[in-house]
C-alpha positions in Angstrom: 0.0 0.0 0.0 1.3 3.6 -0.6 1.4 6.4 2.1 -1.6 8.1 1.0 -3.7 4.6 0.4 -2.7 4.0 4.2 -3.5 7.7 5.1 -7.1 6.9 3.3 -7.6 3.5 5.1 -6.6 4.4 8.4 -9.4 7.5 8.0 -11.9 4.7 7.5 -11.2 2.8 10.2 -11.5 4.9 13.1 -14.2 6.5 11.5 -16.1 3.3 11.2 -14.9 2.0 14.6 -17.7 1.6 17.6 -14.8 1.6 20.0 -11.6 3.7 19.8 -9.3 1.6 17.7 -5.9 0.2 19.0 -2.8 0.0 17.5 -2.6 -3.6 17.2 -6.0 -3.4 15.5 -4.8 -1.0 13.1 -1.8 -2.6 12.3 -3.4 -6.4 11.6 -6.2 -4.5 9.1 -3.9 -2.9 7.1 -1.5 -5.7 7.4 1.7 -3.5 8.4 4.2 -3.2 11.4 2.9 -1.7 14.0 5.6 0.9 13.7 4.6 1.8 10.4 1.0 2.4 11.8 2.0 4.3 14.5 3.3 6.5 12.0 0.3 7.0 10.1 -1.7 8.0 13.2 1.1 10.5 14.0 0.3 11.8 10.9 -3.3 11.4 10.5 -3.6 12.9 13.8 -1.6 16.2 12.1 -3.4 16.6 9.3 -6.7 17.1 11.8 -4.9 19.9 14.0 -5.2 22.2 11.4 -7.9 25.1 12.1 -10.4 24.6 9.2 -11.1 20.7 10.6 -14.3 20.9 12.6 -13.0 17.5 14.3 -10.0 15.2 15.6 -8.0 12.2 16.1 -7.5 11.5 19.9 -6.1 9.0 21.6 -8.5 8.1 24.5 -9.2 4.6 26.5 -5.6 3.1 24.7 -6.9 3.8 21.1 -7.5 6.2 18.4 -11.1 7.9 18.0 -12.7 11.1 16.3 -13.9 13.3 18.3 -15.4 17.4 17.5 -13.0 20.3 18.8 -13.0 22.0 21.8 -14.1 25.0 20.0 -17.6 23.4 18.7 -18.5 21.4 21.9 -21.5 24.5 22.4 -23.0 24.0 18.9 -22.6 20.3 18.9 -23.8 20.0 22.5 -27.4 21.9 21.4 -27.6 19.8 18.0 -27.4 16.5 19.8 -30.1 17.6 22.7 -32.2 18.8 19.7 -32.0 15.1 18.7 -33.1 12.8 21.9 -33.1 13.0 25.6 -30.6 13.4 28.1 -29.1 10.5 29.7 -28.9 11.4 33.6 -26.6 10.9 36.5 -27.7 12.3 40.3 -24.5 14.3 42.0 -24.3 11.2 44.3 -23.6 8.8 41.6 -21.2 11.3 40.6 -19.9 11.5 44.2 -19.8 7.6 44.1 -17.7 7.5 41.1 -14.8 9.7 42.7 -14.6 7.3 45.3 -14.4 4.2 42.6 -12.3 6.1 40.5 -9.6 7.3 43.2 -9.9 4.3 45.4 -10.6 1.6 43.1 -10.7 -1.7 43.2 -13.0 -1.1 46.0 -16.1 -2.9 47.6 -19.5 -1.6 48.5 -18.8 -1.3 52.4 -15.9 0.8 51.6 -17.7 2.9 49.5 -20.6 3.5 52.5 -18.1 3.6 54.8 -16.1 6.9 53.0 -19.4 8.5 51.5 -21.4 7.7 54.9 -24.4 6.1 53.0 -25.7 3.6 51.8 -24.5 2.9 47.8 -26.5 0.4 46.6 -28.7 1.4 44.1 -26.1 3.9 43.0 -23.6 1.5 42.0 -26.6 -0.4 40.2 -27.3 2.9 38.3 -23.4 3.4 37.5 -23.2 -0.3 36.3 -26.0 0.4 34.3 -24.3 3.0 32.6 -21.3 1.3 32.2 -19.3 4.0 33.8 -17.8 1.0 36.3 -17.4 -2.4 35.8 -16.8 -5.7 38.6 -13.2 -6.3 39.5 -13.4 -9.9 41.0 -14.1 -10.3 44.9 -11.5 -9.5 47.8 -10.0 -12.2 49.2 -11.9 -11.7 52.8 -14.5 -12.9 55.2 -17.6 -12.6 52.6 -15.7 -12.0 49.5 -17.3 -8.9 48.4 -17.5 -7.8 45.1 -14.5 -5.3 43.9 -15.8 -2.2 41.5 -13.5 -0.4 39.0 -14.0 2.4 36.8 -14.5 0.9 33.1 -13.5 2.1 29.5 -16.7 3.5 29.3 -15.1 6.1 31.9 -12.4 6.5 30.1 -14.0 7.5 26.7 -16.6 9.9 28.9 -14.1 11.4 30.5 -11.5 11.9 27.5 -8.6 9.9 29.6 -5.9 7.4 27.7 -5.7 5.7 30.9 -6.1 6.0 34.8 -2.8 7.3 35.3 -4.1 10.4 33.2 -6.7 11.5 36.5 -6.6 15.0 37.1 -5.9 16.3 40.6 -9.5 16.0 43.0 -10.5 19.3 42.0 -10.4 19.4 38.7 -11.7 15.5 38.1 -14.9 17.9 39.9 -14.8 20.7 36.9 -14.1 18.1 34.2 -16.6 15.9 35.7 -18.7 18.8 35.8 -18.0 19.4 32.3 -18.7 15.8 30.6 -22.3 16.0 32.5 -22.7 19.4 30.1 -23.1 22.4 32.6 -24.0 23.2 36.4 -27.0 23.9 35.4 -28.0 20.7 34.9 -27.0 19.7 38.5 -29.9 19.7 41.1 -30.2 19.8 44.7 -29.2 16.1 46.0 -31.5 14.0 47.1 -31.7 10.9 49.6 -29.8 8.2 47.5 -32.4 5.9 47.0 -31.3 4.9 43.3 -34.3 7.3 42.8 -34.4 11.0 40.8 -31.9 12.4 38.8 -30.3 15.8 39.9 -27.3 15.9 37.3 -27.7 15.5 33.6 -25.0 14.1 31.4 -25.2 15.6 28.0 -25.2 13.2 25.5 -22.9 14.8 23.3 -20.6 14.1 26.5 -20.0 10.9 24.3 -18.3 12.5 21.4 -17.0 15.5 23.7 -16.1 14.6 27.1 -13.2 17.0 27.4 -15.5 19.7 27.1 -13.6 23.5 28.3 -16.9 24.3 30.2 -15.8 24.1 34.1 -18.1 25.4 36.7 -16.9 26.3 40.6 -17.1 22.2 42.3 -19.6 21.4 44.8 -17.8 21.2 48.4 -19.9 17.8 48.9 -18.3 16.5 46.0 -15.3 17.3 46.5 -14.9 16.8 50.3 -16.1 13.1 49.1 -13.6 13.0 46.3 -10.5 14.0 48.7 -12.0 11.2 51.2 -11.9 8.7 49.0 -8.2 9.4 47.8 -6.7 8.9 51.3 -4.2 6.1 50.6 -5.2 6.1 47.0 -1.7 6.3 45.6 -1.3 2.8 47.1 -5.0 1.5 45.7 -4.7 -0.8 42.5 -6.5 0.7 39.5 -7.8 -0.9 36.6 -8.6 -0.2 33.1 
């Protein structure tokens, strides 16, 4: 194949690709070293930096995706709502998350024990949304189950991998961000698994770095900085 026939079929694949496509994926498709592929996504990715391209080729979740720009996450964000409903998320989910995501693997009791309440249905509604995934069970009296953030979290959240979370505060704002603006974050309620009081925007999907950051909550936060006590020692997955 010649540069610019590998330049064309590299286009197609991420573009066609559900999931953000790996190296090794690339490389067996178009039948070259990975070395030579990595090259091409230098490249490709290049050729989208350029002002006049509306989108991008980012590496996220340990692959290569398209994603719009920074610059038209406002329009894109209005076009999409225009399309269908919200998906939602309540500020404890979002609360819940920190703690998986900083503290991870962890169980259930560890989880109440650091937010105070009981998680239950909001770790239903995260697996639902495939924001966290099951991890095995520790090795104790019970063998709970251990949670981890998934690559659905990674792709929401616009990270390569977990070693790319942002300081407590701003994992708040971006989190804040990726939901689509404060205003779409409501009073809590009791964490019941019931109402939603945060909405994630569903252009979040193909922007979740937007630039939009509001002030965090000091719930949230306070929860978040909980939850990373003796984190750095804490096994994370991906």
């Amino acid at each position: 194949m010649t540069l610019q026939e590998i330049q064309a079929a590299l286009e197609a694949i991420i573009y066609a690709a559900d999931e953000p496509a790996t190296l090794d994926q690339i490389s067996r498709a178009l039948g070259i070293e990975k070395m030579e592929a990595r090259a091409a996504l230098d490249f490709l990715v290049a050729a989208y930096q350029t002002d006049d391209r509306g989108i991008e080729v980012r590496k996220v979740a340990h692959g290569w995706k398209f994603y719009t720009k920074a610059q038209h996450h406002d329009v894109v964000r209005k076009f999409i709502k225009s399309l269908q409903p919200p998906l939602r998320l309540t500020m404890p989910a979002l609360e819940t998350l920190a703690v998986i995501a900083y503290k991870q693997p962890v169980t259930v009791p560890e989880i109440n024990e650091i937010r105070g309440v009981n998680v239950g249905g909001v770790i239903k509604t995260l697996l639902e949304k495939h924001l966290i995934t099951t991890a095995g069970r520790k090795p104790v009296i019970g063998r709970p189950i251990l949670y981890r953030t998934s690559r659905q979290f990674l792709m929401r959240f616009g990270l390569s991998d977990l070693e790319e979370l942002p300081s407590l505060k701003e994992f708040e704002q971006l989190a804040q961000a990726a939901l689509g603006s404060d205003e779409g974050i409501a009073p809590t309620e009791p964490e019941d698994g019931g109402a939603a009081s945060a909405e994630f925007s569903a252009s979040a999907e193909n922007n979740p770095a937007s630039p939009e950051h509001g002030e965090p909550s000091a719930q949230a936060s306070e929860t978040a900085r909980t939850a990373s006590a003796g984190a750095g020692s804490s096994e994370q997955g991906t």
